[in-house]
C-alpha positions as CSV (number, residue, x, y, z in Angstrom):
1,X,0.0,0.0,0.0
2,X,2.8,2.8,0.6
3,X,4.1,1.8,-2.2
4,X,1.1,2.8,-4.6
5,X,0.5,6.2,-2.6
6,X,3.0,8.0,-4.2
7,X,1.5,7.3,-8.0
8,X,-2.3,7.8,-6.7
9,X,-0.6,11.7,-6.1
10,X,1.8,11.7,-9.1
11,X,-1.6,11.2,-10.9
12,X,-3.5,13.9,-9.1
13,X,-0.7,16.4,-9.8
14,X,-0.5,15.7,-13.5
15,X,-4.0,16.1,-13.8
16,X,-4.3,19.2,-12.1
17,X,-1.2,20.6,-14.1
18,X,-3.0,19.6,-17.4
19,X,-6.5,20.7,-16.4
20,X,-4.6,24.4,-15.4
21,X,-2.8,24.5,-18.7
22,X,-5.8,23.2,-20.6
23,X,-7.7,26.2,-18.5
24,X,-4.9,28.8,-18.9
25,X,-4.9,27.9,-22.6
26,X,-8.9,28.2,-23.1
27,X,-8.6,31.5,-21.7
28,X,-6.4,32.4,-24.1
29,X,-7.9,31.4,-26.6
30,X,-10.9,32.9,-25.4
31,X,-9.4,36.0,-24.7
32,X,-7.5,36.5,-27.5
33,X,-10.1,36.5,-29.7
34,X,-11.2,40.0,-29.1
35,X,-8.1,41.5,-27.8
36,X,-5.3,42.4,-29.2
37,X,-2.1,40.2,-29.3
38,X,0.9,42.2,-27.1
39,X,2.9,44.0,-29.6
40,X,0.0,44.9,-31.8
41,X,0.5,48.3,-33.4
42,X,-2.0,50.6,-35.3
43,X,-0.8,53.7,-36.5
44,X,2.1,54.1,-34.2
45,X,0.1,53.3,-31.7
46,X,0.6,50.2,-28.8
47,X,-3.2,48.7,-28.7
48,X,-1.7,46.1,-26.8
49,X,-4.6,43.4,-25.1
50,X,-7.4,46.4,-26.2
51,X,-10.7,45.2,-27.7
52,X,-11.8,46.3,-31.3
53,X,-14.2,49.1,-29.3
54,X,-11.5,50.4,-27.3
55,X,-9.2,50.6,-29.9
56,X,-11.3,52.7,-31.9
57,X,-12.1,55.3,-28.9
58,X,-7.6,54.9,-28.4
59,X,-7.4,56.1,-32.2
60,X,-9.7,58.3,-32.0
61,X,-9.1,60.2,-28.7
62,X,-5.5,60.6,-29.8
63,X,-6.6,62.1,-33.3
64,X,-8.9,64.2,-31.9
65,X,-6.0,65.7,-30.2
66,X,-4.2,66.9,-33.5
67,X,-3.9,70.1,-34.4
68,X,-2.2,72.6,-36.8
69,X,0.0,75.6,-35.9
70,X,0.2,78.0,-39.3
71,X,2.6,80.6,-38.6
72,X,2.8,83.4,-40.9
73,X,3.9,86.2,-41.7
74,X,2.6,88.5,-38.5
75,X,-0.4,86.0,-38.0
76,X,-0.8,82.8,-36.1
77,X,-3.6,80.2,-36.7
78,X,-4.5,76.9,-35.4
79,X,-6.7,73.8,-37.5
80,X,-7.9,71.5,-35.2
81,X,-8.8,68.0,-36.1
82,X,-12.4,68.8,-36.2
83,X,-12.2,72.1,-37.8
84,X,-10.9,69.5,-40.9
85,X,-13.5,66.7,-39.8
86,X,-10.1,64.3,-39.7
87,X,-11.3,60.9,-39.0
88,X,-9.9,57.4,-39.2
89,X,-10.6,55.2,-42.1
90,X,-12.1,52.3,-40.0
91,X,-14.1,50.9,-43.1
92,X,-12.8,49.1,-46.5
93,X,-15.3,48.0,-48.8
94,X,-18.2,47.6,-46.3
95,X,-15.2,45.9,-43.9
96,X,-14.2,46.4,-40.6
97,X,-10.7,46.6,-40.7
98,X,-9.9,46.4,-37.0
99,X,-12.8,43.6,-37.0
100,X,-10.7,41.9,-39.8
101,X,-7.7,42.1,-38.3
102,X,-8.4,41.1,-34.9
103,X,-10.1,37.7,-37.2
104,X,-6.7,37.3,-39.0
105,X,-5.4,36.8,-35.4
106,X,-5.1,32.9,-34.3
107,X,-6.1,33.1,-31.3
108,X,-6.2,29.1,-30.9
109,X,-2.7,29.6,-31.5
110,X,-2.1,32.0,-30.0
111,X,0.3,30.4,-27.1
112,X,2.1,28.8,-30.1
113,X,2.9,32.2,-32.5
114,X,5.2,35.3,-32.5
115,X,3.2,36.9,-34.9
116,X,2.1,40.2,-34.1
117,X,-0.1,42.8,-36.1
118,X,1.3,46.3,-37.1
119,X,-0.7,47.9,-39.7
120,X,-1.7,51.7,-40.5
121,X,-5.1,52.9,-41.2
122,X,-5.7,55.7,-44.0
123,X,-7.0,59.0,-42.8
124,X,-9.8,61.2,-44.3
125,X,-10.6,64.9,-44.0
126,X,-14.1,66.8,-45.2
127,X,-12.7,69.1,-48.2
128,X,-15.9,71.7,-47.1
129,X,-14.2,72.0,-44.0
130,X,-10.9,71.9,-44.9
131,X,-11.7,74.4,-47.9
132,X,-13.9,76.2,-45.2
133,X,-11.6,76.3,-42.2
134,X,-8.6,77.7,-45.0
135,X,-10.9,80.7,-46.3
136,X,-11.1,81.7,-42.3
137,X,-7.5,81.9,-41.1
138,X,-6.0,85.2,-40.5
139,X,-2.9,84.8,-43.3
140,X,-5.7,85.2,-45.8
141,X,-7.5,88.0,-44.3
142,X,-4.5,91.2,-42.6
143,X,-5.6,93.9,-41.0
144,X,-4.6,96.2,-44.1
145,X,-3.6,94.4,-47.4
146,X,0.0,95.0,-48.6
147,X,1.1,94.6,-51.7
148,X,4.6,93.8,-52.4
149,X,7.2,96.5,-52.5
150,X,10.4,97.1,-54.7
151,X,13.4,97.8,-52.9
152,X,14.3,100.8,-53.6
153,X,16.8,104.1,-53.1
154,X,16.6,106.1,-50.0
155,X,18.4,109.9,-49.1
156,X,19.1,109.0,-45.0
157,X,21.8,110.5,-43.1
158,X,23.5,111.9,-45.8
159,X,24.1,109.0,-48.0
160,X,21.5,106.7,-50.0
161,X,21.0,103.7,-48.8
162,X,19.1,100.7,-50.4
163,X,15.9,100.0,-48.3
164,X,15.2,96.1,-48.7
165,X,12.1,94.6,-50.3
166,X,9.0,93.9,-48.6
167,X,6.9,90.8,-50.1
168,X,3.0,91.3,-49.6
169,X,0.9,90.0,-46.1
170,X,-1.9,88.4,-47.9
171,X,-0.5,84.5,-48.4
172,X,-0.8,82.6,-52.0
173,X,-4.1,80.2,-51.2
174,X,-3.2,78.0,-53.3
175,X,-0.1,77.5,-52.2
176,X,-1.7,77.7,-48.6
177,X,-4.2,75.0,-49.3
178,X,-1.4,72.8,-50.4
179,X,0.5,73.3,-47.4
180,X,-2.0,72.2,-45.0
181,X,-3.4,69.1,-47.0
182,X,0.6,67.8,-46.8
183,X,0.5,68.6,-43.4
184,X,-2.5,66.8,-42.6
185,X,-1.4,63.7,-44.5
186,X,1.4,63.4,-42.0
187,X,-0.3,64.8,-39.3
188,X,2.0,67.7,-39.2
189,X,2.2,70.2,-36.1
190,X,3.2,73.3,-37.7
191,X,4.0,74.9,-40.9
192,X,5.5,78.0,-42.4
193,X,4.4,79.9,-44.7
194,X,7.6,81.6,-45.5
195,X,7.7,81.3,-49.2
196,X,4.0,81.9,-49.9
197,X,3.8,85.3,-50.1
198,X,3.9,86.9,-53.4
199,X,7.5,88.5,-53.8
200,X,8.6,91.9,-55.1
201,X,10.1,92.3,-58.3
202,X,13.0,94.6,-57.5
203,X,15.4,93.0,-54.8
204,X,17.9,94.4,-52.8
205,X,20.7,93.6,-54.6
206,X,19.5,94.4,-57.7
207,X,22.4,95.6,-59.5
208,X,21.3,98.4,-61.2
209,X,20.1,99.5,-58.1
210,X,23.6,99.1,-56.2
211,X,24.9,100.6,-59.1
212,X,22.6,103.8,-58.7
213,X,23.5,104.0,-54.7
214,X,27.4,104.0,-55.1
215,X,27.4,106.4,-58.2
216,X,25.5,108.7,-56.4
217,X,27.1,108.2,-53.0
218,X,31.1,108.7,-54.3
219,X,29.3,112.4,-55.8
220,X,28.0,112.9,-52.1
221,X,31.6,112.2,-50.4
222,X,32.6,115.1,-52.5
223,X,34.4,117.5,-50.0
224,X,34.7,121.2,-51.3
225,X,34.7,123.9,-49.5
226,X,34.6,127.9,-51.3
227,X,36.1,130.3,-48.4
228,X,36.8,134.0,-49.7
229,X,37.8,137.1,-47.0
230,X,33.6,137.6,-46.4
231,X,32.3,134.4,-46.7
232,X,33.0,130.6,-46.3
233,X,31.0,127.3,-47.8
234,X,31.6,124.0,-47.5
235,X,29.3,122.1,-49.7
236,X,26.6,119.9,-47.8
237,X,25.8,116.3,-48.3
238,X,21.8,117.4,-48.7
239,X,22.9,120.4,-51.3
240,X,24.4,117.7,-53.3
241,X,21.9,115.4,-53.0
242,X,19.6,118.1,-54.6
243,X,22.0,118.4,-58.0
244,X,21.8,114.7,-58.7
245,X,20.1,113.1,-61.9
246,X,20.0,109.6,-62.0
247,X,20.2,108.8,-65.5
248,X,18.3,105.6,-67.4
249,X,22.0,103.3,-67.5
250,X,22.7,104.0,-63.7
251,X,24.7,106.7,-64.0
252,X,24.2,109.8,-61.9
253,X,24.8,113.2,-63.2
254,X,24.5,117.3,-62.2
255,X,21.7,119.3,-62.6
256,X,23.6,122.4,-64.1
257,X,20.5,124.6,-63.1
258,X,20.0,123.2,-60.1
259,X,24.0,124.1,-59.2
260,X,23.7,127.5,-60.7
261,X,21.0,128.4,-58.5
262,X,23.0,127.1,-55.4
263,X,25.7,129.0,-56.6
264,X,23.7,132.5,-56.7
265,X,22.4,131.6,-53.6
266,X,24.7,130.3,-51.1
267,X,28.2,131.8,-53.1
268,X,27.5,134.6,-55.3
269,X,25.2,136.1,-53.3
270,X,26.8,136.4,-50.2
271,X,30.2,137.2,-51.2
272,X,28.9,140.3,-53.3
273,X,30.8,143.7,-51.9
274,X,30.4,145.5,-54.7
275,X,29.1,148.9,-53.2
276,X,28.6,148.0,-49.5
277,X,29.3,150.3,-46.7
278,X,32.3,150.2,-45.9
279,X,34.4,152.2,-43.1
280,X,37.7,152.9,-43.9
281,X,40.9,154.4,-41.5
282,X,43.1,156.6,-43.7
283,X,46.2,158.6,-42.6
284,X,44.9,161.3,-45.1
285,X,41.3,161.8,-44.3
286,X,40.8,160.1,-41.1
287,X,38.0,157.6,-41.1
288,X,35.8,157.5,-43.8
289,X,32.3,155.8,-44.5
290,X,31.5,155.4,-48.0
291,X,29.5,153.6,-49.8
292,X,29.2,152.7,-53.6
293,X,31.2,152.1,-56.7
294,X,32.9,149.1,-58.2
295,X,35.4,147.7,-55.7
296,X,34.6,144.5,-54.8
297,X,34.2,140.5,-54.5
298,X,31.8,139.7,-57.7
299,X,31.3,136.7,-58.6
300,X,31.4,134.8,-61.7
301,X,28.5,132.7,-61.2
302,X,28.3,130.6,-64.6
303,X,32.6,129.9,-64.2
304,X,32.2,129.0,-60.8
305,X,29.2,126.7,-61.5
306,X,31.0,124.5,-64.2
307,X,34.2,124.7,-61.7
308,X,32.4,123.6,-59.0
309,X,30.7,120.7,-60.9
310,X,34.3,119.2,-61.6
311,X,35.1,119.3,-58.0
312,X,32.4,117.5,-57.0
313,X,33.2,114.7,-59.3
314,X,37.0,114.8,-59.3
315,X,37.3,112.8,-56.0
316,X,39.8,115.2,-54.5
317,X,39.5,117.8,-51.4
318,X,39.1,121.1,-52.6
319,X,39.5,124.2,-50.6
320,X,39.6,127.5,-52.8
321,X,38.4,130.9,-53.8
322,X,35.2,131.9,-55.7
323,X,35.8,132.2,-59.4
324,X,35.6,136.0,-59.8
325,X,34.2,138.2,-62.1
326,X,35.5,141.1,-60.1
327,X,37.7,140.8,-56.7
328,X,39.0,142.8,-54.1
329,X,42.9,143.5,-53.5
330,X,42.9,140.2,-50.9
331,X,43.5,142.0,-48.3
332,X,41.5,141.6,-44.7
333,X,42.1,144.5,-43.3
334,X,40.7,147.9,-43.3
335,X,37.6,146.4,-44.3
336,X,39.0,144.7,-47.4
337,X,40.6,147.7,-48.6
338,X,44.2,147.1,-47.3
339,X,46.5,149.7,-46.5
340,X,47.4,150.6,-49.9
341,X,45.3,152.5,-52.2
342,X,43.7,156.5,-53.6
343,X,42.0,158.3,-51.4
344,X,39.8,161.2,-53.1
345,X,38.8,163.9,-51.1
346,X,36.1,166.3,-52.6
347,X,35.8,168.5,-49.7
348,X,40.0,169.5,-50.3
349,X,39.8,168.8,-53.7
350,X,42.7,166.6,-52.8
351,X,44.4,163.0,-53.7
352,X,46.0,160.6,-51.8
353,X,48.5,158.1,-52.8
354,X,48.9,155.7,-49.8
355,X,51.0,153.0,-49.6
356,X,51.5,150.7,-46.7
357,X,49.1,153.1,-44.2
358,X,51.1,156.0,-45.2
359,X,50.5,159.1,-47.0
360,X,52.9,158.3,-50.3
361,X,52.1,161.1,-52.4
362,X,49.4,163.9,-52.4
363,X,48.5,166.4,-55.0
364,X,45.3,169.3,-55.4
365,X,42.8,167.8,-58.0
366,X,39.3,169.3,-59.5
367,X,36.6,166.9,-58.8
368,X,33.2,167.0,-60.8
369,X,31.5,170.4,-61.4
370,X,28.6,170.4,-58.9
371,X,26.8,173.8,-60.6
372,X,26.0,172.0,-63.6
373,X,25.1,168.2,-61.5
374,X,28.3,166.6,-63.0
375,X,29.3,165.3,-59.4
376,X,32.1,162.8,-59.1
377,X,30.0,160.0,-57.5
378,X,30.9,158.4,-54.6
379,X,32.2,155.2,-53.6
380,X,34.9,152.6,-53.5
381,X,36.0,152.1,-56.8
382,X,39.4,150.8,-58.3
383,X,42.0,151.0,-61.5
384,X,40.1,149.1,-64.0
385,X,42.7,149.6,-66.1
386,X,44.9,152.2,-67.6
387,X,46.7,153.3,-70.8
388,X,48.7,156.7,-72.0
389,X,47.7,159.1,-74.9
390,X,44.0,158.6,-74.3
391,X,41.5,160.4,-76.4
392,X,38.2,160.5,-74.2
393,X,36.0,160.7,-77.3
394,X,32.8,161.6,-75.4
395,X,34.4,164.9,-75.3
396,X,37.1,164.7,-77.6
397,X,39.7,165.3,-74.8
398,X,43.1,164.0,-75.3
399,X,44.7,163.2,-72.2
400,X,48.3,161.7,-71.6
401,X,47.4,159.3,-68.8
402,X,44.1,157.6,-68.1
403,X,42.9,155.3,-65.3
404,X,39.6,155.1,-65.3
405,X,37.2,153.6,-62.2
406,X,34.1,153.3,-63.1
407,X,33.9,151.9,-66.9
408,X,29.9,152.7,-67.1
409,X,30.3,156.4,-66.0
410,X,33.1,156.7,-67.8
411,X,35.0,158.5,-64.6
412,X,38.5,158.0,-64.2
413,X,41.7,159.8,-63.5
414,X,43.8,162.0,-65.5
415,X,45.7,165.3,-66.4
416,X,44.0,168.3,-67.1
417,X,46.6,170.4,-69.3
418,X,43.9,172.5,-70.0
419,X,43.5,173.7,-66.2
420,X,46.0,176.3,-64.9
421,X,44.8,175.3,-61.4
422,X,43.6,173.1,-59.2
423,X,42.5,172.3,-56.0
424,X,40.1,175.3,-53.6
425,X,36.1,175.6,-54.7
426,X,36.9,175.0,-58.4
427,X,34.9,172.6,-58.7
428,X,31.8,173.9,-57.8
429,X,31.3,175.6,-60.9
430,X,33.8,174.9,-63.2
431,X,34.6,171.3,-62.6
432,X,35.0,168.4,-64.3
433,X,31.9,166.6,-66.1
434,X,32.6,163.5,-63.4
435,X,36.6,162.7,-63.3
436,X,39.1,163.6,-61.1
437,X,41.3,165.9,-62.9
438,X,44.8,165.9,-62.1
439,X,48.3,168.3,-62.7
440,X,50.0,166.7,-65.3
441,X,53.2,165.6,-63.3
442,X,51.0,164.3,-60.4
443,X,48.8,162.4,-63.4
444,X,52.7,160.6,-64.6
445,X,53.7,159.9,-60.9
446,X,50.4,158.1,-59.9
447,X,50.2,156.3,-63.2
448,X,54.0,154.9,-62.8
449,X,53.8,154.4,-59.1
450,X,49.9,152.4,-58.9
451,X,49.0,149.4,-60.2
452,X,46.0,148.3,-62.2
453,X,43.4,147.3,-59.1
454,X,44.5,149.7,-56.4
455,X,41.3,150.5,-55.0
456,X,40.1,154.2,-54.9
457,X,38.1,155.5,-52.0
458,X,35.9,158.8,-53.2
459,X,34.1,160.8,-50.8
């Protein structure tokens, strides 16, 4: 009997070990046959031991989360799954394919295979929505529309700059609509819509416009300045900038008028002293305030115009004086005078040779008659120029030495041969029709010892 006890158990155990397996295997199979095998996959997704039903609400909750960031160009939109109406395809001619596949499964097998599903399920969108959802975002719709914008030429700061394109705010649609279909095939989380907007014509480095900029900027480094005794200029950056013409082959050239006018204005103009007031300290008539006559800083405004165009293109500094029509002796003192020069006085009918702020020579002189309104006028004149054995045909008076001031009067220095005397109230009756009328040897010693230019102060 002890001997048989051991078997009776052997027995028991095997049979409890098979009816546990044959249980554990049922179950399996039973189970298995609407869940999932470990390992299954659908659509990146682990649906590991899930039924058909909650694999579907798996798929779906996790699509329902999707949505789409469009970032543009100042805007920001989001597409949500059911703003598109994105849905699984669950259904393939009138078949279940989750149904199917959890079929294909063996699940009497199921102990004995390593076989495990991994398949991918199309997606579908509505194109209303989608076409709907696309005509409402922002990119499509701005604030204020801008179309796109050349780069072009810009005067800042004294140079011109190029001022980069600008492509327009309201996105391509069709381009748009493409992007988001792609990204909804993939299931995307953003796009960018860099790219989509229409795109100006004229870049910024165009090079007929870079061309244009450092043509016109090498005229604007120009550095000329026009500095006389009474006035100084240096040319500005925004003067130039007003002569330039940009010509058709990207050249850029002067506006002749345009400079003349600058010249009048800011050269010609100013440096004008022909006539002004001016007080004078003389060792012969003390100070004097005159006004009047020719001496003076006149300037040739046409010369200096085409003079200063070639400095502004000749890539040099240039520092200089106006070109003159007329100037002054150069000097600064003595309010441009200088300390050299004639000094007429018609209260003493006397004239003044000084040289070097001294009285050089002096002689008596008859000055125009004032009975019959012939006065000498007065002023600050200068030797135009002078000659010898003059015939002043207005009068048909031959003189041996002429040096005349005042070319439109026709007043000017000389000797009187035909006077016996000069100097004391002669001429206010029986003077001269305008000149100053000189003894003959004081006429010869002021003609060899002045130059052409010496300024003559009448008063």
């Amino acid at each position: 009997m002890k001997k048989k006890i051991p078997q009776i158990l052997l027995g028991i155990v095997a049979a409890l070990i098979i009816i546990s397996v044959s249980c554990a295997y049922t179950y399996g199979a039973v189970y298995f046959s609407n869940h999932f095998y470990p390992g299954t996959i659908i659509n990146d997704i682990d649906v590991s031991n899930l039924t058909v039903d909650e694999t579907r609400d798996l798929l779906d909750a996790e699509l329902n989360s999707y949505s789409l960031l469009i970032i543009g160009k100042d805007t920001k939109d989001i597409l949500t799954a059911e703003d598109v109406g994105l849905a699984y395809v669950y259904y393939m001619d009138d078949s279940d394919i989750l149904e199917e596949t959890m079929e294909q499964q063996n699940s009497i097998g199921w102990v004995f295979t390593n076989e495990r599903a991994s398949i991918t399920l199309n997606r579908s969108y509505s194109e209303d929505k989608v076409n709907t959802a696309i005509e409402s975002l922002s990119c499509l719709h701005p604030e204020e529309e801008q179309a796109p914008q050349d780069a072009y030429l810009d005067y800042q700061d004294g140079k011109y700059v190029i001022v980069p394109e600008q492509s327009g705010n309201v996105v391509e649609k069709d381009d748009l609509s493409s992007a988001v279909l792609d990204a909804l095939d993939t299931l995307a989380s953003e796009i960018s819509l860099d790219g989509m907007y229409p795109e100006a014509d004229v870049k910024s480095d165009n090079e007929f416009l870079n061309l244009q900029a450092d043509n016109a900027n090498a005229i604007l480094d120009a550095d000329v300045t026009i500095a006389s005794r009474v006035h100084s200029v240096k040319v500005d950056r925004d003067s130039i900038k007003s002569f330039l013409i940009f010509q058709d082959d990207g050249s850029v050239t002067l506006d002749r008028d345009v400079v003349f006018d600058w010249v009048m204005e800011n050269i010609t103009g100013p440096n004008y002293t022909m006539g002004i007031e001016r007080t004078i300290e003389t060792p012969s008539s003390g100070t004097v305030t005159v006004s009047g006559g020719t001496y003076g800083y006149w300037v040739h405004s046409s010369d200096e115009t085409t003079q200063l165009m070639e400095d502004l293109i000749s890539d040099e500094q240039v520092e200089r004086e106006p070109v003159w029509r007329v100037e002054e002796n150069g000097s600064t003192s003595n309010d441009g005078v200088g300390d050299t020069y004639i000094d007429v006085n018609i209260d003493e009918q006397m004239v003044y040779v000084v040289k070097y702020g001294e009285i050089d020579y002096s002689t008596e002189c008859v000055t125009g008659s004032v009975a019959s309104g012939h006065d000498t006028p007065t002023g600050t004149y200068y030797v135009s120029w002078k000659t010898t054995d003059w015939t002043m045909r207005t009068y048909n008076s031959f003189v041996n030495y002429w040096m005349p001031i005042d070319d439109s009067t026709g007043v000017g220095l000389h000797d009187a041969t035909w006077r016996s005397s000069f100097g004391g109230s002669i001429y206010r009756s029986n003077g001269s029709h305008g000149c100053i009328n000189l003894p003959l040897d004081a006429a010869r010693y002021i003609y060899n010892n002045t130059d052409v230019g010496i300024p003559v102060i009448v008063h």
